[in-house]
N, C-alpha and C positions, 0 to 999 in steps of 0.2 A: 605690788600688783604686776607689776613687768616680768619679775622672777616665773610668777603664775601663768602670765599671759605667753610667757616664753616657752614654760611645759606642758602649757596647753599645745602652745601650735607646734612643737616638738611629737607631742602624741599625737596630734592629729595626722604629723607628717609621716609618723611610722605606723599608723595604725589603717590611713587611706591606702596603699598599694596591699596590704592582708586583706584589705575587707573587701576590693576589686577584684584580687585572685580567688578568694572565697566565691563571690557572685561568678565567676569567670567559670571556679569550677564544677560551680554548683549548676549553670545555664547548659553547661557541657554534658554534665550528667542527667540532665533533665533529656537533655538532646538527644544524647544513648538511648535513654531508657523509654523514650517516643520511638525512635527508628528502629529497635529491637520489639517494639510492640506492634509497631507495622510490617514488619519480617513475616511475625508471629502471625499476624493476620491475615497477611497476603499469603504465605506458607499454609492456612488453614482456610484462605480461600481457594487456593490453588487444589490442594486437596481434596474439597468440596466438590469442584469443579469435576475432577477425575471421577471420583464417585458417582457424580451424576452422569457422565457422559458415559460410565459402564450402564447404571439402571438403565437409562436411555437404550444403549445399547439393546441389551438385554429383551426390554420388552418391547423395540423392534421385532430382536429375532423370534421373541414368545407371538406378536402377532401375525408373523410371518409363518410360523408352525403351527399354530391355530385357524390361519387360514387355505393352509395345507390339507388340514387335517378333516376341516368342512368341507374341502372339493373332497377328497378322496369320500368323507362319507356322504356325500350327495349322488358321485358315483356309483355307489355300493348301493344306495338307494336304488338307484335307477336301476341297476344290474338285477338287483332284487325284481324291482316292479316288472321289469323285460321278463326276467327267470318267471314271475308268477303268471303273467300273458300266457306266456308261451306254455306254460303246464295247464293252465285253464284250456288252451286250446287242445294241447293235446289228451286233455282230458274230454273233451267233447267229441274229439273224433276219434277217440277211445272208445266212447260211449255208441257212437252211432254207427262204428263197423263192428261192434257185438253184436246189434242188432241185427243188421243186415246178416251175420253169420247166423244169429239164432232164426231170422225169418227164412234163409235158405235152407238150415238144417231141417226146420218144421216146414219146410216146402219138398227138398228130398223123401224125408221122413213119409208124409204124406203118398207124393209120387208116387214109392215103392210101396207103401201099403195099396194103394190104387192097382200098382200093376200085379201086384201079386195076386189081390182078387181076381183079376181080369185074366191074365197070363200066370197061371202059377209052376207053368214048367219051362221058363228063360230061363238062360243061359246066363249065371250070375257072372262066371269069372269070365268071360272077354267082358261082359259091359265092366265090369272093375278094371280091366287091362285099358280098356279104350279110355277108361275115368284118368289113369296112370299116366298115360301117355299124352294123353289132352295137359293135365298140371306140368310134364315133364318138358311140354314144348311152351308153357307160358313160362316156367320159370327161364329155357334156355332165352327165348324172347326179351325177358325182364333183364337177362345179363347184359344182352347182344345191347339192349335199351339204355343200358349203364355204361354200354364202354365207348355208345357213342356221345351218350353226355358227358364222359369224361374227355373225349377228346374232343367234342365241340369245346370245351372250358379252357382245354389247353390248346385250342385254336383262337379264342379268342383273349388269351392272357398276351397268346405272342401278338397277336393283330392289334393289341394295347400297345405292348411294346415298338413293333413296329410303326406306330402309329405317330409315340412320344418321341421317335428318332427323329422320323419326317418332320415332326413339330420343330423338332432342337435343330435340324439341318435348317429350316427354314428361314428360323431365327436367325442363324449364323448367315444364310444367302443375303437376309437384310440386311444385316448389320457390315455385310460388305458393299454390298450396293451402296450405302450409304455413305461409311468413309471414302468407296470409290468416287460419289460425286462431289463430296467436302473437298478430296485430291484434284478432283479437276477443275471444281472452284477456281483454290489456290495456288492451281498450274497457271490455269486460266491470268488471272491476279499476278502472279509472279512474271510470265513472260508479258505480259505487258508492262511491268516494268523494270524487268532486267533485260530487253531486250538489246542489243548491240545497233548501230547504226547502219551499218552495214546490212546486216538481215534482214531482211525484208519480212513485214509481221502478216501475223495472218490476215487470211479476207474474212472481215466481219459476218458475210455471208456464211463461209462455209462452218466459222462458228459459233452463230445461232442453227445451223444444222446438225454440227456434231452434239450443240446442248438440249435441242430437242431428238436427235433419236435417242440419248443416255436419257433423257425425261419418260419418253416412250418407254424403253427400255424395265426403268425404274416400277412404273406404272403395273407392265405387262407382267413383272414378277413380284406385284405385293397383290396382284388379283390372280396369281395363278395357285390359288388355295382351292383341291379338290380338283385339279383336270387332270385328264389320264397323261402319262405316263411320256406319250407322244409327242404331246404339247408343249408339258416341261422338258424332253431333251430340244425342242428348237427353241423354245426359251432359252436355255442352256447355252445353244451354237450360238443366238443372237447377241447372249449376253459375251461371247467369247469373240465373235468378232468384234461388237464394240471394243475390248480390250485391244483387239489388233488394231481397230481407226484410232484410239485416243494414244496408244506407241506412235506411229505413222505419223500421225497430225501434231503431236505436240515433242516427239524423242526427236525426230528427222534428223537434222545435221549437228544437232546444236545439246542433244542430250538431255536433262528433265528442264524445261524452261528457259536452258541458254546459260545453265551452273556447271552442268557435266559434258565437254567438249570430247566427241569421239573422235577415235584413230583413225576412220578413216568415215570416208563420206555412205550415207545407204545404196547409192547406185553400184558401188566397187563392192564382186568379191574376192573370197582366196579361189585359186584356176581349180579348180574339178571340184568344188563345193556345187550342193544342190541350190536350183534357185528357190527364194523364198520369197513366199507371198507376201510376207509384212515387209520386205524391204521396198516396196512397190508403194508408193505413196497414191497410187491412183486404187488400188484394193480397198474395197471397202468388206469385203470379208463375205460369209452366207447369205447376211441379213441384208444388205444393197442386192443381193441378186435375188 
């Protein structure tokens, strides 16, 4: 019994590490042939995925062409229905200056039957001359009539034009006014506090004066839409002396705010230089006078 029990645990002991490797390889292969089948799936989702995002695609661009394709024929529509108006119409007044020719004709017609009874020895060809020259002075009339409607059209295509300038100049006049007053803001703002101790800052006075005449200013030229001509150049001058008080009042010794120090003070110039108005800090320019 021991001999047995000895080849038993003998076989047991070389047949345990085979039968572990077996499961060992067989768990392994199992393992493969899941992750090679997830590959396969994910590979064939991925796929899936591609295919779809072209159809998608695709009939995007099919509703995007088909909604193309409905404007253009809604317009063709409308182009149609316009084209049949307009031929309805001028079929009507087709219709009713026949008339009027046929009612004149059988009014002439008549006339001359009339006169012939009445007068049967007039003088046919001057009244034909006179007939000649009466149609010869409407038609010259109907050109003279045409070429001022073409040049009224191209007086007022320019007076468009000139019109869309003034508009675009205008815009741009705002749009400087307005970073002009954002700048003196933050001149304003800046030299109050970078000013030096030494410098003496401005009188609060004089600028709540300089921020109401740029206020004014401001004001005078967002309401000067439609005044002649006169009114915008002193708007103009006003708006240009301002620029010389806001140099003056806030450049003076010290350059923009008291960042930019000049070479030499405003009251000095170079010897045979002309004088200049703006270096005169008592100048308030057109618009003070």
């Amino acid at each position: 019994m021991n001999s047995i029990f000895s080849v038993a645990e003998r076989l047991h002991a070389t047949l345990v590490p085979c039968v572990r490797a077996v499961s060992e390889s067989v768990w392994e292969l199992s393992r493969a042939q899941q992750f090679a089948s997830l590959s396969e799936r994910q590979r064939s989702i991925v796929g899936t995925q591609g295919r779809y995002r072209k159809v998608v695609q695709l009939s995007l661009q099919l509703r995007d062409k088909k909604k193309r394709l409905r404007e253009q024929r809604d317009a063709l529509h409308r182009e149609m229905q316009v084209e049949a108006s307009l031929a309805k119409a001028l079929a009507g007044r087709a219709q009713v200056a026949r008339q009027k020719i046929l009612a004149a004709v059988a009014k002439i017609h008549h006339e001359t039957v009339q006169e012939e009874k009445r007068e049967p020895e007039v003088n046919r060809h001057a009244e034909f001359e006179a007939l000649i020259k009466e149609l010869e002075n409407e038609v010259f009339h109907k050109k003279d009539l045409k070429e001022e409607l073409g040049q009224i059209a191209s007086d007022q295509v320019s007076y468009k034009k000139a019109l869309d300038e003034e508009e675009k100049k205008r815009k741009m006049l705002r749009e400087k006014l307005l970073s002009m007053a954002q700048v003196a803001e933050m001149v304003l703002g800046r030299t109050s506090m970078t000013q030096e101790p030494t410098v003496s800052s401005p009188n609060p006075s004089e600028q709540s004066e300089f921020l109401e005449k740029m206020s004014t200013i401001l004001l005078e030229t967002t309401k000067a839409e439609g005044e002649p001509e006169s009114e915008r150049d002193f708007r103009n001058e006003k708006f240009i002396s301002s620029k010389i008080i806001f140099c003056n009042y806030f450049l003076g010794n010290e350059g923009c705010g008291g960042l930019v120090v000049r070479s030499r003070p405003c009251g000095q110039r170079d010897p045979g230089s002309k004088p200049d108005s703006t270096e005169d800090p008592s100048y308030m320019g057109p618009a003070a006078r």
